[in-house]
Backbone as CSV, one residue per row, in Angstrom:
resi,resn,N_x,N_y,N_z,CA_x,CA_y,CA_z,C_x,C_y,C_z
1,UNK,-30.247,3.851,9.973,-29.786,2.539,10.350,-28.427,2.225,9.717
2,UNK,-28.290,2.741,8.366,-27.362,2.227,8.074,-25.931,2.735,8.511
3,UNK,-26.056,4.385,9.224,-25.236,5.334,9.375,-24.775,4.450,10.807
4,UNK,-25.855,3.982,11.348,-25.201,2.994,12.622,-24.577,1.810,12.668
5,UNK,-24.587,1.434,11.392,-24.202,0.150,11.027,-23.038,0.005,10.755
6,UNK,-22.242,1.371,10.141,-21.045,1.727,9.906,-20.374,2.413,10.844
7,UNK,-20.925,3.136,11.885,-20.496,3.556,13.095,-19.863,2.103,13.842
8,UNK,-20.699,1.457,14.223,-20.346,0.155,14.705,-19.019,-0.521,14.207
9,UNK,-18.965,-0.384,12.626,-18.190,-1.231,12.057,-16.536,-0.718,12.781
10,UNK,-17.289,0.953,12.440,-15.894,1.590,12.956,-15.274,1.367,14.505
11,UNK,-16.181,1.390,15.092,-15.876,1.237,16.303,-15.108,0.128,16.406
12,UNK,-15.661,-1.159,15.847,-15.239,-1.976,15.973,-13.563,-2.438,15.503
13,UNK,-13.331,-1.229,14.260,-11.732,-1.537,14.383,-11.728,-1.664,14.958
14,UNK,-11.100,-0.119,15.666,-11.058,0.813,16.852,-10.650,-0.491,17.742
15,UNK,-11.700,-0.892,18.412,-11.604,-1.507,19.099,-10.695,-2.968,18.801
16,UNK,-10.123,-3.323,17.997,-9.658,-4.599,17.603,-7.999,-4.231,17.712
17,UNK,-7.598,-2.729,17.893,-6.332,-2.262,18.106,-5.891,-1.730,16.703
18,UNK,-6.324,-2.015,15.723,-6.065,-1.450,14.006,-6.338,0.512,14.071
19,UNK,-5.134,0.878,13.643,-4.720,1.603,13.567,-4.756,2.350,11.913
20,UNK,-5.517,2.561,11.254,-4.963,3.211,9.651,-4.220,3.860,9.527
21,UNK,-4.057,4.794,10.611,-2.862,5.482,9.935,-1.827,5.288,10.184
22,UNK,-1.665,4.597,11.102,-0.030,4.231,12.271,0.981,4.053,11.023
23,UNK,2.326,4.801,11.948,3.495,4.441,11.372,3.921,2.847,11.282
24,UNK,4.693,2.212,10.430,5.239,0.811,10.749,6.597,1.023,11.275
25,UNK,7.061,1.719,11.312,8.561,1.734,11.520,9.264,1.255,12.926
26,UNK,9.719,0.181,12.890,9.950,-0.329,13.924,11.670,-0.108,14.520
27,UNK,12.629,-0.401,13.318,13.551,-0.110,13.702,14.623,0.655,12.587
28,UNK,15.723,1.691,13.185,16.195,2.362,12.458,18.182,1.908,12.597
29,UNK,18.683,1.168,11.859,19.771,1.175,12.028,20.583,2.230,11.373
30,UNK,22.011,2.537,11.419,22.730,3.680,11.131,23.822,3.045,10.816
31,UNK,24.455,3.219,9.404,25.792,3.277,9.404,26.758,4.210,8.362
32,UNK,28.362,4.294,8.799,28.417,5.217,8.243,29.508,4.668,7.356
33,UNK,29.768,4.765,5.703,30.662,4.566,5.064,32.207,5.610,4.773
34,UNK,31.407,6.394,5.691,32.859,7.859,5.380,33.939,7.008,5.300
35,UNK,35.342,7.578,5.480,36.295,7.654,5.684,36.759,7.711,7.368
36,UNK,37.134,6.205,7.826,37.445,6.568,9.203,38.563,7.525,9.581
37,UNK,39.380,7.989,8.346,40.103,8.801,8.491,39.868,10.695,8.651
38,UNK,38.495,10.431,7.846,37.750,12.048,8.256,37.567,12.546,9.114
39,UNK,37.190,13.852,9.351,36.750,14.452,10.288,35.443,15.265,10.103
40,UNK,34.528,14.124,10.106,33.020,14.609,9.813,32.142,13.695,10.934
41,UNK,31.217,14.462,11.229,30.206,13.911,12.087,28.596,14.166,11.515
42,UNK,28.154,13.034,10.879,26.794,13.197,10.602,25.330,13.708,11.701
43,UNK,24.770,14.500,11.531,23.520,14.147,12.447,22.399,13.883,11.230
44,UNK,21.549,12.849,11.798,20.485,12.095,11.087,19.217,12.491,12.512
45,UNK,18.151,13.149,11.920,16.951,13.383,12.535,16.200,12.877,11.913
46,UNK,15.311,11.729,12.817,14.301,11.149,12.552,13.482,11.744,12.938
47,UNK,12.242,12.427,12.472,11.127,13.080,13.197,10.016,12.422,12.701
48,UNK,9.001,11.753,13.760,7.408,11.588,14.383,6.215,12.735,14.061
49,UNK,5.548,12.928,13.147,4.573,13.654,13.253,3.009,12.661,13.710
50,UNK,2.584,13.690,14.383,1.054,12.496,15.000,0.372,13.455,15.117
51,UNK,0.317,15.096,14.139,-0.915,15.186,13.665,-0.982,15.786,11.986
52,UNK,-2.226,14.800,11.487,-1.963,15.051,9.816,-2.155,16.761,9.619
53,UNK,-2.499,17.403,9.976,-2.465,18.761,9.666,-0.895,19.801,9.845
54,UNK,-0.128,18.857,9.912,0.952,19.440,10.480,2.222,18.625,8.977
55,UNK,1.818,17.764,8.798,2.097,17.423,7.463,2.578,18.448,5.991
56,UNK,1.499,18.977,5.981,1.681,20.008,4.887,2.256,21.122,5.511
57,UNK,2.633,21.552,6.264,3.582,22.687,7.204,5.099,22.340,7.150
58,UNK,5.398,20.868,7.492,6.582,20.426,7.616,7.574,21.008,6.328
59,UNK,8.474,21.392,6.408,9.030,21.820,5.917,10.416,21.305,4.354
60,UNK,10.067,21.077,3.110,10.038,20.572,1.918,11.341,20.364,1.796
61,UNK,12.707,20.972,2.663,13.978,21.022,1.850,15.116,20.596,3.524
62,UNK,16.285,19.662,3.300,17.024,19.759,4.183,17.169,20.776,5.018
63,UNK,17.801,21.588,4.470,17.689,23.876,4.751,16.926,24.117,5.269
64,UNK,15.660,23.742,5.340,14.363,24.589,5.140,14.212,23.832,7.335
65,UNK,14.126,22.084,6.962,14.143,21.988,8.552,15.297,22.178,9.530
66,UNK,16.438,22.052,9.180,17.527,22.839,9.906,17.074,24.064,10.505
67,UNK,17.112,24.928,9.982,16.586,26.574,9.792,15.567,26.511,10.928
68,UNK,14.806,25.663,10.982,13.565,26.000,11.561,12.838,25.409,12.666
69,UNK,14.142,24.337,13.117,13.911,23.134,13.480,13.263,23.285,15.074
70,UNK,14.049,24.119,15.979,13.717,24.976,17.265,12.294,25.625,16.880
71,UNK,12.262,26.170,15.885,10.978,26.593,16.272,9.786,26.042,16.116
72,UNK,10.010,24.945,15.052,8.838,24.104,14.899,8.893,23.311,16.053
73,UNK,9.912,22.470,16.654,9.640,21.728,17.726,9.205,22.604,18.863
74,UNK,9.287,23.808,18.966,8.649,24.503,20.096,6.869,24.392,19.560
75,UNK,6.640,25.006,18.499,5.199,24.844,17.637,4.658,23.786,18.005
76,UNK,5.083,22.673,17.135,4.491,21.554,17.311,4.270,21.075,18.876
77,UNK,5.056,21.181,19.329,5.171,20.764,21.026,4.909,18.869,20.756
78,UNK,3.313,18.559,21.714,3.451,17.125,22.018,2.857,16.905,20.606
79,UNK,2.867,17.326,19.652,2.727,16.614,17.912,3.953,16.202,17.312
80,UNK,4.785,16.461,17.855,5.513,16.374,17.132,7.273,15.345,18.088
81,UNK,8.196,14.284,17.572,9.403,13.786,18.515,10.396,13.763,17.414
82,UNK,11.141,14.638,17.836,12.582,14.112,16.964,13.499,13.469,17.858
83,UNK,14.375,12.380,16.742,15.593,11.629,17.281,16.578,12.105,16.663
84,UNK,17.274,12.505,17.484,18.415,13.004,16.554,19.962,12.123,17.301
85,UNK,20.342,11.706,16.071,21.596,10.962,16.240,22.715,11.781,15.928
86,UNK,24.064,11.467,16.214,25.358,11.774,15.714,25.917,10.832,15.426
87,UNK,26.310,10.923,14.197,27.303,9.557,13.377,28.677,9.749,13.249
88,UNK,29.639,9.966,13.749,30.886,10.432,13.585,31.649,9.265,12.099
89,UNK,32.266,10.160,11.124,33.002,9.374,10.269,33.681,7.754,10.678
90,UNK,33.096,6.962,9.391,33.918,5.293,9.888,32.785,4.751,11.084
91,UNK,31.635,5.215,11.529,31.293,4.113,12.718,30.488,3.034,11.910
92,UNK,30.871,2.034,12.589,30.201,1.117,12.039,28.760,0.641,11.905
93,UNK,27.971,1.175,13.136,26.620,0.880,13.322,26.395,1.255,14.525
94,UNK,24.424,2.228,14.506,24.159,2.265,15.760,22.116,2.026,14.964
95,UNK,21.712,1.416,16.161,20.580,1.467,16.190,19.823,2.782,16.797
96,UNK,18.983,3.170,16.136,17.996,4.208,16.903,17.277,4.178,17.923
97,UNK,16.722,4.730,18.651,15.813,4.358,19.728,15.039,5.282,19.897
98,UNK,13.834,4.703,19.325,12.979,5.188,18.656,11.867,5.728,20.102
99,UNK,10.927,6.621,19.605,9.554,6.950,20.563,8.511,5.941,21.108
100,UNK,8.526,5.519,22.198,7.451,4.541,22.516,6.362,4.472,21.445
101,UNK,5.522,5.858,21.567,4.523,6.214,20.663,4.417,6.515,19.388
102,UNK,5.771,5.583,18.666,6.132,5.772,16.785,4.970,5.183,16.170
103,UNK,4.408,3.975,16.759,3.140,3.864,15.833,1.976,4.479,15.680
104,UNK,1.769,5.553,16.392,0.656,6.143,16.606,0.867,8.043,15.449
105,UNK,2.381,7.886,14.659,2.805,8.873,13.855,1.649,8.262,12.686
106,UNK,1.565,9.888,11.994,0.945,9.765,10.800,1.848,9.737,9.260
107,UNK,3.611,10.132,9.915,4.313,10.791,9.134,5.387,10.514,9.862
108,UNK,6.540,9.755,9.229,7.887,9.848,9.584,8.895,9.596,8.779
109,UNK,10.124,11.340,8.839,10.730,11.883,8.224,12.465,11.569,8.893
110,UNK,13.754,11.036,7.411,14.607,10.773,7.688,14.948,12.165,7.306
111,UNK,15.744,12.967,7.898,16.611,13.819,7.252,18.471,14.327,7.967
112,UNK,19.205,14.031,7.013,20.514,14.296,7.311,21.205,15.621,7.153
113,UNK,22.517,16.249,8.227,22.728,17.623,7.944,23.639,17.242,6.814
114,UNK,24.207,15.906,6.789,25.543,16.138,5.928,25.018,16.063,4.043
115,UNK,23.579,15.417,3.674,23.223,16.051,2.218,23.411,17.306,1.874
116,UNK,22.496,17.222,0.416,22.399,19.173,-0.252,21.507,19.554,0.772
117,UNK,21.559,20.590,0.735,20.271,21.811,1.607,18.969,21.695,0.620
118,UNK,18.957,21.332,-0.630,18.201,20.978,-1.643,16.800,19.869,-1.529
119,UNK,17.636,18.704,-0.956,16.929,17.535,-0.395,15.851,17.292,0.151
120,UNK,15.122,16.754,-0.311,13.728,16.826,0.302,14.063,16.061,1.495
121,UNK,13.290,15.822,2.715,13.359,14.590,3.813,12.709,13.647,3.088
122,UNK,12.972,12.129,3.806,12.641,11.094,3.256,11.953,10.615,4.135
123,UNK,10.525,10.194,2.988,9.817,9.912,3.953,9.390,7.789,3.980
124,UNK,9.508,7.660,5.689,9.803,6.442,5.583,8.679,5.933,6.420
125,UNK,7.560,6.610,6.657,6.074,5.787,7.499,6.004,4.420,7.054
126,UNK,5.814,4.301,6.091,5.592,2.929,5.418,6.471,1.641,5.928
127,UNK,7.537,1.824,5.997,8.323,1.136,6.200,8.818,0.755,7.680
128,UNK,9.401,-0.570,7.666,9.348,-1.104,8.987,10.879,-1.453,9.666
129,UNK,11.616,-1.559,9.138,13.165,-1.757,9.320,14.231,-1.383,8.325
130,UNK,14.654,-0.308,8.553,15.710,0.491,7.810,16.711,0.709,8.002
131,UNK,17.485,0.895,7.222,19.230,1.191,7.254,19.609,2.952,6.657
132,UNK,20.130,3.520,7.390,20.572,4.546,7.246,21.985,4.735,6.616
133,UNK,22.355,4.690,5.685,24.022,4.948,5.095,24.109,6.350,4.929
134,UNK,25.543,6.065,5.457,26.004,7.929,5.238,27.073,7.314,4.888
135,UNK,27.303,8.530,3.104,28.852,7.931,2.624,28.536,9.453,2.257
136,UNK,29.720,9.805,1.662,30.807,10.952,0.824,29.665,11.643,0.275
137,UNK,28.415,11.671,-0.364,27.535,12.279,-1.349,26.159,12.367,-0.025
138,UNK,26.269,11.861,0.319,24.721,12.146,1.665,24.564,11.253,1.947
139,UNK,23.506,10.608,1.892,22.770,9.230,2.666,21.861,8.440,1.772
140,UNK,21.719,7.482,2.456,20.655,6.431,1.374,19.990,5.469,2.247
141,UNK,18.624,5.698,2.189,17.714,4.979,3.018,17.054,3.666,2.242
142,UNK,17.603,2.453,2.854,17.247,1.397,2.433,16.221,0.166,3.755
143,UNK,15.700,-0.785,2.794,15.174,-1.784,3.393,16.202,-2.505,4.054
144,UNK,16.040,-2.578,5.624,17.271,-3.620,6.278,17.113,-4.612,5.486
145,UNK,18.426,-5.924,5.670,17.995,-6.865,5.439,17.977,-8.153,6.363
């Protein structure tokens, strides 16, 4: 009885639209502090994971998902959406546009080509409106405001 009692309960999220694991991330703004005089173009990949077993696979170092990035998105297939932006030096701002299905990620990863190869991705599930800076040293992921 009681194993049904908690079945129910569950269901009953479920059913109420509550999500535990869902991503919050709603929106991703971008900007870039370079030098409008440079000649650098950032790419910033946001990647969607939506299955937790694929988590511990993802790959630990800037380098590591560059390197590998084709083949995991072939792997992963429908587990997996990257956004990938281009930031050219000096722009002032772009919003992301994100996956219909971002709340339904278990895991979502900022990572830039222009950091160290060292860098872990940053991970930003938790969070619900962010700012992307790219200056001279890499990037810095903050709370919009």
């Amino acid at each position: 009885m009681k194993k049904l009692i908690k079945g129910l309960a569950v269901l009953s999220l479920l059913g109420c639209g509550l999500n535990i694991n869902a991503a919050e991330l709603e929106r991703v703004f971008l900007k870039s502090r370079m030098d409008p005089n440079a000649i650098t173009i950032t790419e910033v990949d946001i990647v969607f994971l939506y299955d937790a077993e694929l988590v511990d696979e993802f790959p630990k170092t800037k380098s590591r998902w560059y390197s590998m990035r084709r083949t995991l998105t072939q792997r992963f297939g429908e587990s997996m959406d990257v956004v990938s932006i281009f930031v050219p030096q000096g722009f002032d701002s772009e919003t992301a546009s994100l996956p219909n299905r971002r709340a339904d990620a278990v895991k979502v990863y900022v990572i830039a080509q222009h950091d160290d190869g060292s860098i872990a991705p940053i991970d930003v599930t938790e969070r619900t409106d962010i700012t992307v800076f790219i200056d001279g040293f890499g990037i810095i992921v903050a709370d919009s405001e």
